[in-house]
C-alpha angles and dihedrals in degrees: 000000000000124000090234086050097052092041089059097053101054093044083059092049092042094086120073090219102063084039090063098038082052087049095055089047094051086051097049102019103224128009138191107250094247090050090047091042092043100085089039125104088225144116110232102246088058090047087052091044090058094035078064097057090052099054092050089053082058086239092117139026127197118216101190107207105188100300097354132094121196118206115200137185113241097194103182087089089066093050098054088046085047092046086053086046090064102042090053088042083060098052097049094034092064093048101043086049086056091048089051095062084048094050093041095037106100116269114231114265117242144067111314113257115278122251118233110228114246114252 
């Protein structure tokens, strides 16, 4: 997947607002807009608005039919941003375990090491 891609799609998941219009699309599959933008404390320029910025993430498409608009879930570009989530999970998982030995491993006894004084 492509930085830009990837950018796009977490800019787009980056507002409360899309990701509840994307959960309520993950629980009912694919909803009119009036029924998307009904539980929403939003006018409906601004829905449409979001509803934009997911589309061009890829995380939504719209199928008009006369008078109606459909909004669906296209979930593949969450699993490509998930995909990117693991790998990076992977990568900081390994290295805070190993912090983790080094935080919790016994400090010497004694009195720290002295300082020399600068000249």
């Amino acid at each position: 997947m492509q930085t830009d891609s990837l950018d796009t799609i977490y800019r787009a998941l980056g507002d409360p607002s899309r990701r509840a219009m994307l959960q309520q699309l993950a629980d009912a599959r694919s909803l009119t807009v009036s029924e998307l933008a009904a539980p929403l404390p939003l006018a409906m320029p601004t829905v449409l608005k979001h509803l934009a910025v997911l589309e061009r993430a890829a995380l939504v498409s719209r199928h008009k039919t006369g008078r109606t608009v459909r909004v669906t879930l296209q979930p593949a570009a969450l699993t490509e941003a998930m995909a990117w989530l693991q790998r990076t999970e992977a990568f900081w998982t390994g290295r805070l375990d190993r912090l983790a030995v080094v935080v919790a491993s016994p400090r010497p006894s004694g009195p720290p090491p002295s300082e020399e004084e600068p000249p």
